[in-house]
N, C-alpha and C positions, 0 to 999 in steps of 0.2 A: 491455609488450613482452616480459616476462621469460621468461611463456609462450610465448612463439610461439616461441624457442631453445629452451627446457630441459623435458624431462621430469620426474617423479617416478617410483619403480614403479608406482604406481597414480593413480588420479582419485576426486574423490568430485564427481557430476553434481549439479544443480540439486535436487534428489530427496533428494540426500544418498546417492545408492547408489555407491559400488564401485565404480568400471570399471575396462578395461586402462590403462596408459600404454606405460611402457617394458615393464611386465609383461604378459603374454599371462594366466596364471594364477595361484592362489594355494590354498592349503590347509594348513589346521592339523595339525601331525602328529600321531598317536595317543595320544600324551600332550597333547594340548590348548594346549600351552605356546610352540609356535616356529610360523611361518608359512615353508610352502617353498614358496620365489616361483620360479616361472618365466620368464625372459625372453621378448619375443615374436623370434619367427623372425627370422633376417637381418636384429635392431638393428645400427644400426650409426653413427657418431659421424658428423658434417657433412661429414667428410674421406676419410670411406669406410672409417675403421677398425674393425674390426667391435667391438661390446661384447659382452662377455665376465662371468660372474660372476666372475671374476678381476678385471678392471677394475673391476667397481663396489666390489667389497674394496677394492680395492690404492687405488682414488678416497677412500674413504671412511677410512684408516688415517693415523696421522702420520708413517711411514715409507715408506709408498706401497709396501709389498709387501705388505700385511695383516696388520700387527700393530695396537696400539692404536689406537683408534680414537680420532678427531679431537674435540674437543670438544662442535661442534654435532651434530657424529652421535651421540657419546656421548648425549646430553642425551637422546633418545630413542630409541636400540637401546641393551642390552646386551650382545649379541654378535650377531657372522656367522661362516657358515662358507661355503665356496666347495664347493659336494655335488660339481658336473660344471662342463662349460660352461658351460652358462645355466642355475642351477638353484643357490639359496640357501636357506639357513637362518638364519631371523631371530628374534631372542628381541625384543620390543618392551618399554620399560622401565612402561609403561601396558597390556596388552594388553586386548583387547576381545576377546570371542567372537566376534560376529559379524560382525566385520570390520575389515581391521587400515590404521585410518584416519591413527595416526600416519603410514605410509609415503608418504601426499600431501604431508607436511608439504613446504612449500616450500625447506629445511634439507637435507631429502633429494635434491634436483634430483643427476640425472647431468652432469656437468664435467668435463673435464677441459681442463687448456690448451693452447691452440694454436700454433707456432712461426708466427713472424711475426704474430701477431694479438694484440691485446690484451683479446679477446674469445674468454674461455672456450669450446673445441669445444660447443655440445650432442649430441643424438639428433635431433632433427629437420633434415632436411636445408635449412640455408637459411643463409644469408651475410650480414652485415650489411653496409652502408656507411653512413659518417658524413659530412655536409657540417656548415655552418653553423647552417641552422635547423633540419633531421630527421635521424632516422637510417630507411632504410631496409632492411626484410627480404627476401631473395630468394630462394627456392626453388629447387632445380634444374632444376624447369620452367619457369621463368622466369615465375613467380608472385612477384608485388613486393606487399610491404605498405610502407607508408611510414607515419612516425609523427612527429609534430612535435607539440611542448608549446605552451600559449597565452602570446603575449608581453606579454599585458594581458589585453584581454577576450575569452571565452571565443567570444564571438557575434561575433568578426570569422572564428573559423575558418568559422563556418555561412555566413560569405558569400565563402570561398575554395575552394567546392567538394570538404569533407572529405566522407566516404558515413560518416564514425561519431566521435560525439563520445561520451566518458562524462564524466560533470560531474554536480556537484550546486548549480550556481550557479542561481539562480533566474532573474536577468536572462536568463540562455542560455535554460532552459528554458521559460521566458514569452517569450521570442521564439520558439523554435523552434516554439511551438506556434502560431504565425501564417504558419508558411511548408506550404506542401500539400504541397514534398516531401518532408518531414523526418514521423518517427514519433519517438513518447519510449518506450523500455521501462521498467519500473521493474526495476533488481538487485536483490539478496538486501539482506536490512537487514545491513550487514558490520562496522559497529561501533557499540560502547557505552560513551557518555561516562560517568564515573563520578568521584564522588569520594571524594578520600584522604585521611583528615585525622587528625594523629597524635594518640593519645592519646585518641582515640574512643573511648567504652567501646561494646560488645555492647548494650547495654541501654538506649541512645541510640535517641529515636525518628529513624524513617527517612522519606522523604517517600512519602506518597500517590500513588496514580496520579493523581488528578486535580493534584495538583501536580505530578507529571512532566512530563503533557501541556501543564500550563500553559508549563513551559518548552521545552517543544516549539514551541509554537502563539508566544510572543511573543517568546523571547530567541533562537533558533537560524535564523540566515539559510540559507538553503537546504533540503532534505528531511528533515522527524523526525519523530520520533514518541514519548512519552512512554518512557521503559524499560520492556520486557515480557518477564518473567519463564517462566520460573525460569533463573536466573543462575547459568552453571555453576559459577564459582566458590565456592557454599555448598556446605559437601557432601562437598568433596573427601577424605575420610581417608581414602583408601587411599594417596596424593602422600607422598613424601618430603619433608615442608616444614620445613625448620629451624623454630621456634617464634621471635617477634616479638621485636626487640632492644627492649630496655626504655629508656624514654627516660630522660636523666638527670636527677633529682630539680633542681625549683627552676627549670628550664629553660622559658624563653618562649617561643612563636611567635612571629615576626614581624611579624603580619599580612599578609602577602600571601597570596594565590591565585594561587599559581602556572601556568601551562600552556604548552603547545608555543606558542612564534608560528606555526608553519608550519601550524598544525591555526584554520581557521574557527571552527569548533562550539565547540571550547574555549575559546577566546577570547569569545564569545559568550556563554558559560554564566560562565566566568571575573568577566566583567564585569558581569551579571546578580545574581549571588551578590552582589557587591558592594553593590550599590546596594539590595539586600534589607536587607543586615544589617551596617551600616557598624559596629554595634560590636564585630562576630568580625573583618570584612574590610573592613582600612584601604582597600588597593589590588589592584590583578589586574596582573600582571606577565608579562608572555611571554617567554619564554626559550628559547634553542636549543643542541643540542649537547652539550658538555661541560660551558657551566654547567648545563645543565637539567639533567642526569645527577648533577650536584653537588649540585644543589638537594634531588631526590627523596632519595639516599642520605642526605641528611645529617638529612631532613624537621624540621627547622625552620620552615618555616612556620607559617600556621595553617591551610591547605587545597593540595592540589595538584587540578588537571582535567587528566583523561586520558582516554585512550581504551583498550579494549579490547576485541579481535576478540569481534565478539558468537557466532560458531560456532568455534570451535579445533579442528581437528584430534586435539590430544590436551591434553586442559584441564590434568593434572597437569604437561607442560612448560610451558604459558604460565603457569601459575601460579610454578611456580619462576622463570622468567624477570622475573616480577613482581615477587617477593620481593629477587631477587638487586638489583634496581634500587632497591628501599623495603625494606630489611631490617626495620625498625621495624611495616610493614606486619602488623597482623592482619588475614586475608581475610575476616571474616566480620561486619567493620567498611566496607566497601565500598559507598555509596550511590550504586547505577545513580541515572542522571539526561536520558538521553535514547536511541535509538537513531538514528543517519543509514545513508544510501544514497545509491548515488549512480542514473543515468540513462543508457540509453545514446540517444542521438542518431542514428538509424538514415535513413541516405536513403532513400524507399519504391522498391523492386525487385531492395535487395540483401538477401541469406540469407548463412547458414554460419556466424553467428557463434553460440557454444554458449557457455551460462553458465552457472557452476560454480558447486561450494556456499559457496565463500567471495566470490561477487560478481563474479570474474573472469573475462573473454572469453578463448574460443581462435577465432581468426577460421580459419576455411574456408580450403585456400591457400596459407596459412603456413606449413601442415603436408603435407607429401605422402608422408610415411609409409603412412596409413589412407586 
């Protein structure tokens, strides 16, 4: 839903190319080093107030008139400058020639907040309302999206008359392929389970593809596919990466395998790993929260499963974001171990729904900007 409120300055399409968002244009200035964005024509906030490159400063600073910049903004710009109205100068703390992809980051959404709402203004003109079971989105032309989460199984939405599911449940999508008016799309592959395991050396063998797939094929309920390569995270020297905190001498693992409870795949792979190799991994343990944040940081165990956006935006902030949660972490000790996707569940005679390079729907509607 998060899209259909909030912009970035830019989009990066199915394709993986460039488009506008809140920005109309962009161009590297002559020294090669800063991107000066343009805003498109008559942006303007859900309440009518117009945006401004002042506003996206003044959004983006901790003082909210354009001084230092905010921490998630920091993390990938190093500076702005506000040229005119609509018309910035952006140093990116990664940059790329050919296109400046950090500025999708989802980190960068234009926000600001709304008096009386508890829901962040965006750039697209549309209203929310919350009941009980949904929230729905509204347009100024009175274009409604409505969006409600599964309160059990996924396949009781397919029989309450939704036009779009995305899921990666199997049950769902093995039913929905028995009703003629439902289509399955398949999304982008959007993450990549991996595991972390302290005290790895570099020189440790790593699994095979035909091992991946195997854990594809018998331990991961729902859509996967063996990890497929090349894994942005090798490679990376140009990142400002702190160097790996060194564990302290004499120090055990636990035994567990750790992983998110809220994450399927993990849990699946989690429990797999187990029943492989009971004399590395006693147990598989799922954790939420602040213990699981406690867990990585302090990496004690003997394995954590995670996931990792298999395309990033800008790999050198996901990677520090990495790090900062597993300091212990060396990245180049990292054993991909499957990719998922998820589906989208399309009733057949509806369009408009456009999907992005990170797997993400912008529904037709939603948006009455374009």
């Amino acid at each position: 839903m998060f899209r259909q409120l909030y912009e970035t300055l830019v989009r990066v399409d199915c394709k993986g190319r460039v488009v506008p968002g809140l920005a109309a244009s962009w161009r590297l200035s002559i020294d090669g080093s800063t991107w000066i964005v343009t805003l498109r024509e008559g942006a303007r906030f859900s309440d009518g107030t117009p945006v401004t490159a002042a506003a996206v400063l003044a959004l983006w600073s901790r003082d909210g008139v354009g001084g230092d910049l905010q921490p998630h903004v920091n993390r990938l710009i190093r500076s702005i400058i506000s040229i005119d109205n609509e018309t910035l100068a952006i140093l990116l703390r990664s940059p790329r020639v050919d296109a400046p992809f950090a500025l999708a980051h989802a980190d960068l959404s234009i926000a600001r907040p709304g008096s009386g709402s508890s829901w962040p203004l965006g750039t697209r003109s549309a209203q929310v309302t919350l009941d009980r079971a949904s929230i729905t989105v509204t347009t100024s032309r009175g274009v409604a999206v409505r969006f409600l989460a599964p309160r059990s199984d996924p396949r009781d939405l397919l029989d309450e008359s939704v036009d779009l599911l995305v899921t990666r449940d199997r049950a769902a999508l093995d039913y929905a392929a028995t009703l003629p008016q439902f289509q399955s799309v398949p999304l982008a592959w959007q993450r990549t389970q991996v595991l972390l395991s302290p005290g790895r050396a570099r020189l440790s063998p790593s699994l095979s593809d035909e091992a991946r797939q195997t854990l594809a094929s018998d331990a991961v309920r729902g859509e996967a596919r063996g990890a497929t390569g090349p894994f942005w995270w090798h490679g990376l020297s140009d990142c400002e990466i702190p160097p790996p905190r060194v564990q302290e001498p004499g120090s055990r693992p636990s035994g567990r395998v750790v992983y998110d409870a809220n994450d399927g795949a993990a849990r699946d792979l989690a429990e797999r790993l187990v029943g492989l190799d009971r004399r590395t991994y006693q147990r598989a343990t799922g954790l939420t929260g602040e213990a699981l944040a406690l867990a990585r940081r302090r990496g004690s165990d003997a394995a954590y499963v995670t996931s990792f956006d298999s395309r990033p935006f800008d790999p050198c902030r996901e990677l520090q974001a990495v790090m900062e949660g597993a300091p212990w972490l060396d990245p180049e000790t990292v054993v991909p171990l499957v990719d998922t996707r998820q589906r989208a569940i399309v009733r057949r005679g509806y369009s408009g729904v456009v999907g992005e390079w990170d797997g993400g729907l912008l529904i037709a509607g939603a948006d009455d900007q374009r």
